[in-house]
PyMOL Python script that loads the backbone (N, CA, C, O; Angstrom):
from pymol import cmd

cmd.read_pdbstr("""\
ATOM      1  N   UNK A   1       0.837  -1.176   0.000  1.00  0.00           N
ATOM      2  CA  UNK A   1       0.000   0.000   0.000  1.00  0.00           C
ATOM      3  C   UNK A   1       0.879   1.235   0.000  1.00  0.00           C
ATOM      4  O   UNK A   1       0.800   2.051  -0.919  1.00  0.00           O
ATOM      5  N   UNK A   2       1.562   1.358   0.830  1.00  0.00           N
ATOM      6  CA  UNK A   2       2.667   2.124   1.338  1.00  0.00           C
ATOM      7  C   UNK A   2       3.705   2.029   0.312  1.00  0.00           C
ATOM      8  O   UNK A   2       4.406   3.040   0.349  1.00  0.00           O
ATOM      9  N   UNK A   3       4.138   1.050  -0.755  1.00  0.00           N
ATOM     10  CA  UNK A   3       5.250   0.865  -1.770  1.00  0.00           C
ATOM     11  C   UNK A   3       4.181   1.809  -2.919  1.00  0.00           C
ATOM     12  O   UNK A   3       4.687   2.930  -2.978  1.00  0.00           O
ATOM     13  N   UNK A   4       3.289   1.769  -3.560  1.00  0.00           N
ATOM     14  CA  UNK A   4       2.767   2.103  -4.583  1.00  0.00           C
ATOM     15  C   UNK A   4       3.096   3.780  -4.589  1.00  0.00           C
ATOM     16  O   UNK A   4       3.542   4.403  -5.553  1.00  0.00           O
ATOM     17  N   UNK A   5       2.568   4.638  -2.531  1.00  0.00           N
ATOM     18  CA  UNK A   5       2.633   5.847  -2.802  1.00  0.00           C
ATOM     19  C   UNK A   5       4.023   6.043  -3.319  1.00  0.00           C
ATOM     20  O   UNK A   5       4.598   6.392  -4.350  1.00  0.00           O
ATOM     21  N   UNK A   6       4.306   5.611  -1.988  1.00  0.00           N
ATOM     22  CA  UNK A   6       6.563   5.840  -2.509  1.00  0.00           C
ATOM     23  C   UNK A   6       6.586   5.931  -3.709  1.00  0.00           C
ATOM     24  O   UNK A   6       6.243   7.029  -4.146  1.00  0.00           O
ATOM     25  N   UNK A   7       6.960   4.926  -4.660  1.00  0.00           N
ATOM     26  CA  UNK A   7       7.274   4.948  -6.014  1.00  0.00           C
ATOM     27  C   UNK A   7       7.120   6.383  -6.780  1.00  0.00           C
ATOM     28  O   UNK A   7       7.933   7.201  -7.212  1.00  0.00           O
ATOM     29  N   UNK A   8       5.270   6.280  -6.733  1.00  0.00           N
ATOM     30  CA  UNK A   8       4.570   7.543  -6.989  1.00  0.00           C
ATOM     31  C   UNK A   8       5.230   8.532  -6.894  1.00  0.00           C
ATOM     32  O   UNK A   8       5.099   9.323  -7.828  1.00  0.00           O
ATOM     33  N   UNK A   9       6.218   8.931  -5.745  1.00  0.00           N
ATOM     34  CA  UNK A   9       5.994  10.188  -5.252  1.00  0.00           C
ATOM     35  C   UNK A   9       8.072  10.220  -5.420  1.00  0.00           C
ATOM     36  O   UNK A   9       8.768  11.144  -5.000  1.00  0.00           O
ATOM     37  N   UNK A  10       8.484   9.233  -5.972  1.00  0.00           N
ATOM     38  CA  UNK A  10       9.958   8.680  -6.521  1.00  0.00           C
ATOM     39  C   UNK A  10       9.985   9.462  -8.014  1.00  0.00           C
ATOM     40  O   UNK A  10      10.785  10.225  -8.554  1.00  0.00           O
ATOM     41  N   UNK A  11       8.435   8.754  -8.473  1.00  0.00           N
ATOM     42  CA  UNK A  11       8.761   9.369  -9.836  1.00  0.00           C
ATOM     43  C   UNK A  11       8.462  10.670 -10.430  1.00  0.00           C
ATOM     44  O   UNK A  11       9.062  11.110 -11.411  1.00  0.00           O
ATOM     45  N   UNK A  12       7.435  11.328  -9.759  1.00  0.00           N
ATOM     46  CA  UNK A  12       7.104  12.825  -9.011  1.00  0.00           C
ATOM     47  C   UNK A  12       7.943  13.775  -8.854  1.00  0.00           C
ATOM     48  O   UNK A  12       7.784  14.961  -9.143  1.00  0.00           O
ATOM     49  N   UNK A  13       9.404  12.957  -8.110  1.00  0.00           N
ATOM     50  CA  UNK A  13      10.245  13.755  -7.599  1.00  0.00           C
ATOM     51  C   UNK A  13      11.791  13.758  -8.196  1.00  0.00           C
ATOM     52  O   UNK A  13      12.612  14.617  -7.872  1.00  0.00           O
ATOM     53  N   UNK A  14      12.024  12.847  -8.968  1.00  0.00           N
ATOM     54  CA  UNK A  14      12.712  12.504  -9.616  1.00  0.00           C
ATOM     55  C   UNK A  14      13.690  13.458 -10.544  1.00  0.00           C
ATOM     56  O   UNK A  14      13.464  13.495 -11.753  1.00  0.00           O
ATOM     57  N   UNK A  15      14.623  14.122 -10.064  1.00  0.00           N
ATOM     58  CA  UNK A  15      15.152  15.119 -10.640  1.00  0.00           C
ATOM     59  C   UNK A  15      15.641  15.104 -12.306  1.00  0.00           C
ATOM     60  O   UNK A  15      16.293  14.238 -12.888  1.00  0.00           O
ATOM     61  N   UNK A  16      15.255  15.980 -12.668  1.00  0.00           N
ATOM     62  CA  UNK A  16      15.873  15.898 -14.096  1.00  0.00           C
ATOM     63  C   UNK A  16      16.230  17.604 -14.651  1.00  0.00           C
ATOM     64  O   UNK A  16      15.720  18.520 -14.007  1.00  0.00           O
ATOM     65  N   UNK A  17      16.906  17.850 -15.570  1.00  0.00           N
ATOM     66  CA  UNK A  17      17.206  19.341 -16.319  1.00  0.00           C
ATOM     67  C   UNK A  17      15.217  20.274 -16.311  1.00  0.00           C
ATOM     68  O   UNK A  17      14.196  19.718 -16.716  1.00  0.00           O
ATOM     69  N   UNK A  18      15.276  21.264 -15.909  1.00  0.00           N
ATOM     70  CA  UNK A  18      14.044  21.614 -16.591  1.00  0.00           C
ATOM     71  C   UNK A  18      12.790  21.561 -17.715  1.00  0.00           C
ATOM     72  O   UNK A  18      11.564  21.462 -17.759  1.00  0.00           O
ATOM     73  N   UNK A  19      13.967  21.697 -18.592  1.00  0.00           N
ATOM     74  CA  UNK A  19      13.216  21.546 -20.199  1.00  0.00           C
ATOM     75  C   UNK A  19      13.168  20.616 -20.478  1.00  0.00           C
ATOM     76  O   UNK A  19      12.308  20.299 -21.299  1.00  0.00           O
ATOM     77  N   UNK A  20      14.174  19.527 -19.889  1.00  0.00           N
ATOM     78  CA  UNK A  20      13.909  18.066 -20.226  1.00  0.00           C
ATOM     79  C   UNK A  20      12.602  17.822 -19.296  1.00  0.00           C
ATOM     80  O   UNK A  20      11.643  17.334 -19.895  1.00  0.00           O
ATOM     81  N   UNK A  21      12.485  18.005 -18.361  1.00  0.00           N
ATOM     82  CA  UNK A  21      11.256  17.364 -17.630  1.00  0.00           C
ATOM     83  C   UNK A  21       9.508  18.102 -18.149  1.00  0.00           C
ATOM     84  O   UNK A  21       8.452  17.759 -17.616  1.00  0.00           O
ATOM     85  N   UNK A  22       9.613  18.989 -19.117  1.00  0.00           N
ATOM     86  CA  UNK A  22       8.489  19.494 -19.817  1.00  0.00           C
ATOM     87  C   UNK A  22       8.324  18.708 -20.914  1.00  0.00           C
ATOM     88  O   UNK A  22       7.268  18.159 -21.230  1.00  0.00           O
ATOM     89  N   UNK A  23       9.496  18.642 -21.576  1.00  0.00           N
ATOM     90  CA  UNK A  23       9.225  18.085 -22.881  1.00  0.00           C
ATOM     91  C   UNK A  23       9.548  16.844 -23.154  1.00  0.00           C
ATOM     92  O   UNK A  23       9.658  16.479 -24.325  1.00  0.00           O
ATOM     93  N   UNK A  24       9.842  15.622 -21.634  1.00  0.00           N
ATOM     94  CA  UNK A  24       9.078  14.598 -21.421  1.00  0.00           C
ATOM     95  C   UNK A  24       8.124  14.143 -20.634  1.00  0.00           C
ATOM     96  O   UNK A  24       7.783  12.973 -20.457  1.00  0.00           O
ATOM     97  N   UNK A  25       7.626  15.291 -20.079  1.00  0.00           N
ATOM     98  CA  UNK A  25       6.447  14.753 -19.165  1.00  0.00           C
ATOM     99  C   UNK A  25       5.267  14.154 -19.978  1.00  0.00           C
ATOM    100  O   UNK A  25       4.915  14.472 -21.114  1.00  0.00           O
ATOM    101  N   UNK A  26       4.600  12.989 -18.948  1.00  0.00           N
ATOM    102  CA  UNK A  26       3.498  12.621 -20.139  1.00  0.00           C
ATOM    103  C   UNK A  26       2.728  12.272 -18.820  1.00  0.00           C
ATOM    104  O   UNK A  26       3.065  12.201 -17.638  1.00  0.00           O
ATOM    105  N   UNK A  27       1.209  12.026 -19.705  1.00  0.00           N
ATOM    106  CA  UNK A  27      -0.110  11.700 -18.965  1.00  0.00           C
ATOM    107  C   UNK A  27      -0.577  10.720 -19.357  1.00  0.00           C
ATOM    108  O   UNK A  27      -0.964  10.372 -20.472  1.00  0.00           O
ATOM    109  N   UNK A  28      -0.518   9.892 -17.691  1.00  0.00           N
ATOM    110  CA  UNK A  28      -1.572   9.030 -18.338  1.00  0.00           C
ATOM    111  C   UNK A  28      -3.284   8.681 -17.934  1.00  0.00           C
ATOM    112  O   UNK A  28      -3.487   9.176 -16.826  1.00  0.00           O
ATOM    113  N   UNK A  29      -4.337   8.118 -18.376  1.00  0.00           N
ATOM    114  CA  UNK A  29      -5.517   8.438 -18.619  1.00  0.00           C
ATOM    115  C   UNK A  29      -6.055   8.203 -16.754  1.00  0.00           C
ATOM    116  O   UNK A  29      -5.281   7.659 -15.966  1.00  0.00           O
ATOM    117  N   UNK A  30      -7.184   8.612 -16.394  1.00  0.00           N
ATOM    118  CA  UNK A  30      -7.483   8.811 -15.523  1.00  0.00           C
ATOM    119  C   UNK A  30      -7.158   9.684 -14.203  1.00  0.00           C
ATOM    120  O   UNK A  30      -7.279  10.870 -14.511  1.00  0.00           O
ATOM    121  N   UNK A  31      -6.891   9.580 -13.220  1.00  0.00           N
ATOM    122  CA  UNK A  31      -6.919  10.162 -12.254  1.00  0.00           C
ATOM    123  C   UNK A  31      -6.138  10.043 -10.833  1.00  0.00           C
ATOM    124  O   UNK A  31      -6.749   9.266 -10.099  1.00  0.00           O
ATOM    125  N   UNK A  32      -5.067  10.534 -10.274  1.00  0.00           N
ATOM    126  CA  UNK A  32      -4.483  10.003  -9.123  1.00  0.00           C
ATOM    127  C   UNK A  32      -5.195  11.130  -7.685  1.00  0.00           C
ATOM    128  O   UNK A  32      -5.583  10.706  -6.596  1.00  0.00           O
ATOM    129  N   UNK A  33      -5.187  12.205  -8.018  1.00  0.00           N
ATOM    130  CA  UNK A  33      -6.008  12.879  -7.527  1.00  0.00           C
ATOM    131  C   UNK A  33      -6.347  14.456  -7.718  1.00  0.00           C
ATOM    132  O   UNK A  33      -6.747  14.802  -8.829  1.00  0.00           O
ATOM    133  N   UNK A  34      -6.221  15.338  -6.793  1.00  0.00           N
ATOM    134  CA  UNK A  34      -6.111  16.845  -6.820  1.00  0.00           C
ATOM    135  C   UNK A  34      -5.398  17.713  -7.168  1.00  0.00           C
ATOM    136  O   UNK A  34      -4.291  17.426  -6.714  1.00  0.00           O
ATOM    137  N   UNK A  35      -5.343  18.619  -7.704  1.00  0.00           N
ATOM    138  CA  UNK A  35      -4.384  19.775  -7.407  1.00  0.00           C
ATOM    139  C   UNK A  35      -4.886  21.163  -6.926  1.00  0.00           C
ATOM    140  O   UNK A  35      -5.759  21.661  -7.638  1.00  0.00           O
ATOM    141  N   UNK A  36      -4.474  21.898  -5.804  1.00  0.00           N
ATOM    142  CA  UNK A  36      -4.940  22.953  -5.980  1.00  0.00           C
ATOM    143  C   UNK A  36      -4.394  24.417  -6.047  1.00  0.00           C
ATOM    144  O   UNK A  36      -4.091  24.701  -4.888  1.00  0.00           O
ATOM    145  N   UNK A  37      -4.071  25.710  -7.046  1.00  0.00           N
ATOM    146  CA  UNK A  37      -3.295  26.975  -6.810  1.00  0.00           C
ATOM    147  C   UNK A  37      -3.621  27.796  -5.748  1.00  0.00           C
ATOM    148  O   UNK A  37      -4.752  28.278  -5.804  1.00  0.00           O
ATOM    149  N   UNK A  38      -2.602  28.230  -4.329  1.00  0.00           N
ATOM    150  CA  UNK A  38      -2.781  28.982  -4.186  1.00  0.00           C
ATOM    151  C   UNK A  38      -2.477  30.296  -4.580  1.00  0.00           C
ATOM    152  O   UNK A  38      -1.594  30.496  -5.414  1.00  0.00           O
ATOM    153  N   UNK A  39      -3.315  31.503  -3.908  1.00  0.00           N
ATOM    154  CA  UNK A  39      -2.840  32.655  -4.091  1.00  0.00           C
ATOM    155  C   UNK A  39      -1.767  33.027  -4.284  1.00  0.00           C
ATOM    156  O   UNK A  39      -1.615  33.835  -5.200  1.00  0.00           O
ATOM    157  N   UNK A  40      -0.559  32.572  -3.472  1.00  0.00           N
ATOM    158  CA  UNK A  40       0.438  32.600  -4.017  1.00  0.00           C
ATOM    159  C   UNK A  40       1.572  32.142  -4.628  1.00  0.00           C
ATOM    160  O   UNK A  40       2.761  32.451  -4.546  1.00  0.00           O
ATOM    161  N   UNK A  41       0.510  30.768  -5.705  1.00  0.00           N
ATOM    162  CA  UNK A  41       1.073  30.129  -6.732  1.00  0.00           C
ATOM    163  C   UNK A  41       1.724  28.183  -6.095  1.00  0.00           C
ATOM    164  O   UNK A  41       2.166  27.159  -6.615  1.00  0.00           O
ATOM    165  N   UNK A  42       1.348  28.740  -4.616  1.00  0.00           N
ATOM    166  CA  UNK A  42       1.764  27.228  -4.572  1.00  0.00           C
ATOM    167  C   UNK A  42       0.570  26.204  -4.698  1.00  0.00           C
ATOM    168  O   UNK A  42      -0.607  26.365  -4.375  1.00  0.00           O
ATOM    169  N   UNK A  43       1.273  24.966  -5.327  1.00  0.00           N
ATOM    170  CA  UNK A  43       0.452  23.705  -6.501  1.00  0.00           C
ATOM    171  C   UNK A  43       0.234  23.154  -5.075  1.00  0.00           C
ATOM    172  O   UNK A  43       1.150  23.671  -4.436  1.00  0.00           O
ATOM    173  N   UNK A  44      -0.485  22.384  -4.232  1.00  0.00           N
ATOM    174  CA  UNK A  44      -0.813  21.099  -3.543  1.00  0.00           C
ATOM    175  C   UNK A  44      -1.580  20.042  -4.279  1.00  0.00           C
ATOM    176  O   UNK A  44      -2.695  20.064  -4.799  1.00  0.00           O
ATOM    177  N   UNK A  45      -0.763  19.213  -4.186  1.00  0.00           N
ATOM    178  CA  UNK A  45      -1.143  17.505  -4.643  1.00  0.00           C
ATOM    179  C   UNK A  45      -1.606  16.961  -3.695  1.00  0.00           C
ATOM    180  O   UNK A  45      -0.901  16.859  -2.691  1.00  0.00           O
ATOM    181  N   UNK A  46      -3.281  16.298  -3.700  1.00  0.00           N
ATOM    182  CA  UNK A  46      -3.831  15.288  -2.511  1.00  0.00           C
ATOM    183  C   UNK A  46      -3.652  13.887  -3.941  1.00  0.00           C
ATOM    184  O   UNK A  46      -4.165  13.616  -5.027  1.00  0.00           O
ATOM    185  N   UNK A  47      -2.749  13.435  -3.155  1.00  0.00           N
ATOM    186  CA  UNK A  47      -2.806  11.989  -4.185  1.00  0.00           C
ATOM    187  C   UNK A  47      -3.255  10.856  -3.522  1.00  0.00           C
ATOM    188  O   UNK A  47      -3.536  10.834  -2.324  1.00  0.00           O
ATOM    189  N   UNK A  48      -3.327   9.900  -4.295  1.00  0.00           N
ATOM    190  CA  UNK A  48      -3.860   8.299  -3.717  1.00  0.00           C
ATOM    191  C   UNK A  48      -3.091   7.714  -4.749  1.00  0.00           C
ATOM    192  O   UNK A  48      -2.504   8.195  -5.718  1.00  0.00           O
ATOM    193  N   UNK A  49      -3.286   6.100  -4.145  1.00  0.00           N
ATOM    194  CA  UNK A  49      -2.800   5.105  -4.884  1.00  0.00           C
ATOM    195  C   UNK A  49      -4.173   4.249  -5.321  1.00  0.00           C
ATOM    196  O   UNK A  49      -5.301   4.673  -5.072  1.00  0.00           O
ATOM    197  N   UNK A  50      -3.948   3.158  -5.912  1.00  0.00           N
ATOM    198  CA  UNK A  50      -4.854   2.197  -6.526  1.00  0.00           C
ATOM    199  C   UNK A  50      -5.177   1.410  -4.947  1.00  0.00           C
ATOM    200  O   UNK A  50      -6.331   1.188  -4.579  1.00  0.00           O
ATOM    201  N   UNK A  51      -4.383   1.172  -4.404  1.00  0.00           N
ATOM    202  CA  UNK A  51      -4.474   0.578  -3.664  1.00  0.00           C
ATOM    203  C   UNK A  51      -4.889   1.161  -1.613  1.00  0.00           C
ATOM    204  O   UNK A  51      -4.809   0.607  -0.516  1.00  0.00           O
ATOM    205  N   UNK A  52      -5.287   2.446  -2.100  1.00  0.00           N
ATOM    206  CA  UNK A  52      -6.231   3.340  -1.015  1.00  0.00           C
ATOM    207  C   UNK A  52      -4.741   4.085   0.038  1.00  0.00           C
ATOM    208  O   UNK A  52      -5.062   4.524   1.142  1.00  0.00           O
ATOM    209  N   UNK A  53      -3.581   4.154  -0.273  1.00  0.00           N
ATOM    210  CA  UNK A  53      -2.856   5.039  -0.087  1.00  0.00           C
ATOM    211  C   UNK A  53      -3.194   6.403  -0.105  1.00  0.00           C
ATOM    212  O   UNK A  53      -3.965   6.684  -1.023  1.00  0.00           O
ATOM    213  N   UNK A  54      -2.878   7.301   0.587  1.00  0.00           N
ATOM    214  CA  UNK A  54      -3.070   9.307   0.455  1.00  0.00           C
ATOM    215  C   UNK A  54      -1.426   9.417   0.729  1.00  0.00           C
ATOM    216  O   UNK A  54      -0.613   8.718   1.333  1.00  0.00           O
ATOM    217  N   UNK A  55      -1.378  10.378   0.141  1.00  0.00           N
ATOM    218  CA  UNK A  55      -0.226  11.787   0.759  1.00  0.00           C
ATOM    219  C   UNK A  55      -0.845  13.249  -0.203  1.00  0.00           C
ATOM    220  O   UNK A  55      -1.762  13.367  -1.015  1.00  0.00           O
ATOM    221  N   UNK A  56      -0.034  14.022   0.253  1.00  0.00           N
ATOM    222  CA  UNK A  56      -0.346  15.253   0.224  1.00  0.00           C
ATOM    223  C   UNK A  56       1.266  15.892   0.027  1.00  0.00           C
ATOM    224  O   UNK A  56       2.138  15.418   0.755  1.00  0.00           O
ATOM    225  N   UNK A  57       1.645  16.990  -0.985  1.00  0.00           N
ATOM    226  CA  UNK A  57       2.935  17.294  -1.754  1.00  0.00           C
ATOM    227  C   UNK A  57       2.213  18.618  -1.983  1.00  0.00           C
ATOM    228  O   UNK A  57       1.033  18.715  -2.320  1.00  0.00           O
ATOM    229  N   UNK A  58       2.961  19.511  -1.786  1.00  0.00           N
ATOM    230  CA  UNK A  58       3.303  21.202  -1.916  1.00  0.00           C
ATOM    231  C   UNK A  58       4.279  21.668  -2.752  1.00  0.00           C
ATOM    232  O   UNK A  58       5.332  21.108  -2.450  1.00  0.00           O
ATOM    233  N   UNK A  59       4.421  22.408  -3.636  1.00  0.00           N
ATOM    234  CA  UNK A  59       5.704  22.995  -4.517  1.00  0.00           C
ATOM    235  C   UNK A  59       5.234  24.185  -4.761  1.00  0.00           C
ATOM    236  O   UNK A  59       4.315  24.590  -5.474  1.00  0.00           O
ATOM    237  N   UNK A  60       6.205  24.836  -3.877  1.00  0.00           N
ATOM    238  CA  UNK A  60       6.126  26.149  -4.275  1.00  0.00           C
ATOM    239  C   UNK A  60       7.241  26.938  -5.089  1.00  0.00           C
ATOM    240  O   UNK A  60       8.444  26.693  -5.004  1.00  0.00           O
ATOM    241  N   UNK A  61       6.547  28.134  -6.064  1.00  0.00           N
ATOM    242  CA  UNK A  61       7.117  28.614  -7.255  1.00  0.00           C
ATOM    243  C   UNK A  61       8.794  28.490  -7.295  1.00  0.00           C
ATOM    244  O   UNK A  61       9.340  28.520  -8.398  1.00  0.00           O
ATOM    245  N   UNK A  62       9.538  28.363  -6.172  1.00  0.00           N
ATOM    246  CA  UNK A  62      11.000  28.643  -6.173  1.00  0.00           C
ATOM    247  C   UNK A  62      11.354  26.539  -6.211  1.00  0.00           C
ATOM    248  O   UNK A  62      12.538  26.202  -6.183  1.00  0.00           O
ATOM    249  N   UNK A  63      10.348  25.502  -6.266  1.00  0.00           N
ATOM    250  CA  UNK A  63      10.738  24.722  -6.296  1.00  0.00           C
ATOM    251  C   UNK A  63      11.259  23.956  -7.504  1.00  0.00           C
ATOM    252  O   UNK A  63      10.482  24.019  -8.457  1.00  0.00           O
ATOM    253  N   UNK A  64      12.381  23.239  -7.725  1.00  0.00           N
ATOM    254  CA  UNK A  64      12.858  22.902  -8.964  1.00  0.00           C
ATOM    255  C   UNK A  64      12.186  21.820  -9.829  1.00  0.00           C
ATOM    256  O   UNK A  64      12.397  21.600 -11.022  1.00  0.00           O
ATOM    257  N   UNK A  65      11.387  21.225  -9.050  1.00  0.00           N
ATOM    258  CA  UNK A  65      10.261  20.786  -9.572  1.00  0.00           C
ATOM    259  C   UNK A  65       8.835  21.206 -10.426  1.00  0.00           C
ATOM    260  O   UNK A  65       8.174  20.473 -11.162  1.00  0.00           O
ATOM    261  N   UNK A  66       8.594  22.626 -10.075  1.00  0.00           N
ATOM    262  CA  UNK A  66       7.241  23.025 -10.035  1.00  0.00           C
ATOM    263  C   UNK A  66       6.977  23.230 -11.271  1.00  0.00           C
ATOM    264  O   UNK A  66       5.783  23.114 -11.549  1.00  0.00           O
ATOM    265  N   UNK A  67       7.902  23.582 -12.392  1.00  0.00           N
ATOM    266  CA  UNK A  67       7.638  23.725 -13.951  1.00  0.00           C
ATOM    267  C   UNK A  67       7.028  22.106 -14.323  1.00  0.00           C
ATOM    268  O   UNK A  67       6.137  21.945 -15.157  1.00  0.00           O
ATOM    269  N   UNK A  68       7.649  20.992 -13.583  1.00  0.00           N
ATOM    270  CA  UNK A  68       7.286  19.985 -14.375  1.00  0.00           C
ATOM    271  C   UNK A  68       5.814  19.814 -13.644  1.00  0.00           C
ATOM    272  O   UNK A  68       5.023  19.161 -14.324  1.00  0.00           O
ATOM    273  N   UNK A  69       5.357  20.242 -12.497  1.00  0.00           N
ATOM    274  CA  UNK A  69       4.365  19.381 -12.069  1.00  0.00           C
ATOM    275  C   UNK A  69       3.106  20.470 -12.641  1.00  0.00           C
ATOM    276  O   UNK A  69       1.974  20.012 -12.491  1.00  0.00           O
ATOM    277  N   UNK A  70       3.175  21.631 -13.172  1.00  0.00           N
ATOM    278  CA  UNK A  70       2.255  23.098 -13.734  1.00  0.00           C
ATOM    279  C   UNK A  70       2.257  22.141 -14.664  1.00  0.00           C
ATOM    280  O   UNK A  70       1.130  21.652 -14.586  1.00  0.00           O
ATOM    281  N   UNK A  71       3.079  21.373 -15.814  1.00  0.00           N
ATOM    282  CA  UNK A  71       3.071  21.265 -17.165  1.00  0.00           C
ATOM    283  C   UNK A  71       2.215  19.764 -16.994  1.00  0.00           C
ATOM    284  O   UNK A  71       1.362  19.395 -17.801  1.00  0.00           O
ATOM    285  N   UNK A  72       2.639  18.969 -15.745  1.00  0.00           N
ATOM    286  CA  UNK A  72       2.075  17.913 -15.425  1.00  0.00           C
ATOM    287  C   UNK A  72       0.394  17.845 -15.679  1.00  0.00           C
ATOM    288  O   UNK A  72      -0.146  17.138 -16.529  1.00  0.00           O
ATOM    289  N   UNK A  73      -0.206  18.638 -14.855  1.00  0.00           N
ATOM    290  CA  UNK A  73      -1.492  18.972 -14.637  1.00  0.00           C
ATOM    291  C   UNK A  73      -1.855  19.974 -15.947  1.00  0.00           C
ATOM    292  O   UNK A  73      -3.034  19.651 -16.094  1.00  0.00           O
ATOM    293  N   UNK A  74      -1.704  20.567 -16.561  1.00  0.00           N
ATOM    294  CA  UNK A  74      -2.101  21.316 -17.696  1.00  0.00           C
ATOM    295  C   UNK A  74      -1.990  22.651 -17.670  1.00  0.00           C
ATOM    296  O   UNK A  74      -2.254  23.427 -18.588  1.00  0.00           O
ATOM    297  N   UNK A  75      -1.555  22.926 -16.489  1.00  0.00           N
ATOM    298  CA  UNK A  75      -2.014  24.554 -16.482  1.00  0.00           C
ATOM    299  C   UNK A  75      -2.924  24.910 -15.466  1.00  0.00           C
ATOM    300  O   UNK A  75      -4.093  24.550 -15.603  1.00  0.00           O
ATOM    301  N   UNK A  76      -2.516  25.704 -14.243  1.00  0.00           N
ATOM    302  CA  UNK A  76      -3.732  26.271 -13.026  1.00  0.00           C
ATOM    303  C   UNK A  76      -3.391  27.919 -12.699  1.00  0.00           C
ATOM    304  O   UNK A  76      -2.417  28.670 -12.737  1.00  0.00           O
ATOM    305  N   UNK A  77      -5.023  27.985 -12.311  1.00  0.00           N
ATOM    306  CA  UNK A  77      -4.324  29.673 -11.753  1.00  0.00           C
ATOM    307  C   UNK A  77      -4.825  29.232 -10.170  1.00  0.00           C
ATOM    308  O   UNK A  77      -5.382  28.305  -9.582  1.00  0.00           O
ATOM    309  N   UNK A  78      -4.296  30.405  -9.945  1.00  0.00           N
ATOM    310  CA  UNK A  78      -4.902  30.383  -8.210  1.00  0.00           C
ATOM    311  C   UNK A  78      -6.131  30.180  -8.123  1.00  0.00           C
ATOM    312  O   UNK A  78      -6.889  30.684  -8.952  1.00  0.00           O
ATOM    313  N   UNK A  79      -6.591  29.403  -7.103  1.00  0.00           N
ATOM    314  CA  UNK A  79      -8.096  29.260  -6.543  1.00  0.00           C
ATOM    315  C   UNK A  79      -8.829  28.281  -7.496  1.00  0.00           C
ATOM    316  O   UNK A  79     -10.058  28.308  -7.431  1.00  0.00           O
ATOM    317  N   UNK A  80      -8.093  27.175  -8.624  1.00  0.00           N
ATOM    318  CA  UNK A  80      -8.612  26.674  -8.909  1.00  0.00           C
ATOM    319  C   UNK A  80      -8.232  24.901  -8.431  1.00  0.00           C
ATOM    320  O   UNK A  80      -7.198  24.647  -7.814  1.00  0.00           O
ATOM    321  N   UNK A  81      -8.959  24.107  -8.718  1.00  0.00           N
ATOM    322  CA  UNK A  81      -8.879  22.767  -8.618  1.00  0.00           C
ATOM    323  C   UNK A  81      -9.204  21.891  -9.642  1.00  0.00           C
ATOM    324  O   UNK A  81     -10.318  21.834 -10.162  1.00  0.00           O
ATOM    325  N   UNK A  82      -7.544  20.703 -10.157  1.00  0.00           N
ATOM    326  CA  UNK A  82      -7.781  21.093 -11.188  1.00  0.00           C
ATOM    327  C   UNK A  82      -7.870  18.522 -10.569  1.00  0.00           C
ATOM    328  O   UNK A  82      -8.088  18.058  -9.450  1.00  0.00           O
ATOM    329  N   UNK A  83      -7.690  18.012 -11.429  1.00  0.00           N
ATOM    330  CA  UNK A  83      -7.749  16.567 -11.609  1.00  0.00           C
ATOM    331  C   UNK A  83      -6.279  16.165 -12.115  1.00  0.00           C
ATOM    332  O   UNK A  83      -5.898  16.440 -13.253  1.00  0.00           O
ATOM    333  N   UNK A  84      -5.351  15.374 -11.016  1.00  0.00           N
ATOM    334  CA  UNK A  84      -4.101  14.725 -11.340  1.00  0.00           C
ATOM    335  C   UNK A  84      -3.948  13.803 -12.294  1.00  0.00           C
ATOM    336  O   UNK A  84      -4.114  12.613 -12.026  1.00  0.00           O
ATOM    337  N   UNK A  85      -3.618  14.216 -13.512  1.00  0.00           N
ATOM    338  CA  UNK A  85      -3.753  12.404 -14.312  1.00  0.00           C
ATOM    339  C   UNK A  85      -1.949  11.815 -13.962  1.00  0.00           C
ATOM    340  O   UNK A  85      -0.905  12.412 -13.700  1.00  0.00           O
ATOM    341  N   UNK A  86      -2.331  10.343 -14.139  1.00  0.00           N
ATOM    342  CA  UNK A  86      -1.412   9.935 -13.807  1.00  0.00           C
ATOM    343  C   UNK A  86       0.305  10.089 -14.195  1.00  0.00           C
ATOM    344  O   UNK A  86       0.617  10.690 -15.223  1.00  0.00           O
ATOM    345  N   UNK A  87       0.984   9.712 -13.616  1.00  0.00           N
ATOM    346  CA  UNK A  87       2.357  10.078 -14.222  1.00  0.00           C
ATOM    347  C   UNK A  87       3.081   8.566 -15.129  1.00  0.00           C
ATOM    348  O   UNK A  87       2.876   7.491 -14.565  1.00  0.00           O
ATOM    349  N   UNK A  88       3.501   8.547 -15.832  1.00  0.00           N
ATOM    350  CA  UNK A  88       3.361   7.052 -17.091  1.00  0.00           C
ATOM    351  C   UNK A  88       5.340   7.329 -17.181  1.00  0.00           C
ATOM    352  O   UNK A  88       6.031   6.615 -17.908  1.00  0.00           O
TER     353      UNK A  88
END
""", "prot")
cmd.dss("prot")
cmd.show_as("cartoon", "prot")
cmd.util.cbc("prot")
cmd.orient("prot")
């Protein structure tokens, strides 16, 4: 239960060059969970696993991550909530 989030959140976090991590990020179909912008631009992820796992992940704008996980999800502004598709 506990191996599925890990992984998840392995491959989530998984460092790579910037532009490389845009222009290989990919989606896959359905749903892992939430995202939501705050006001001041930070993304929160409520995720799950298949197997009834949660965590919860924050990136805010100065994080070296956060270009891939904006490009991940499609695009958010503040105050919206948007649907995690999976990471492939």
């Amino acid at each position: 239960m506990a191996r599925a989030l890990c992984l998840l959140l392995i491959l989530a976090l998984a460092p790579l060059p910037a532009a490389a991590q845009i222009q290989s990020d990919c989606r896959g179909t359905g749903s892992i969970g939430m995202a939501v912008m705050a006001q001041d631009g930070t993304i929160t992820l409520w995720l799950h696993s298949p197997d009834g796992a949660e965590g919860v992940l924050a990136y805010h704008k100065s994080d070296p991550q956060y270009a891939r996980i904006l490009s991940h999800i499609g695009g958010i502004r503040p105050g919206e909530h948007k649907s995690v598709p999976p990471f492939c």
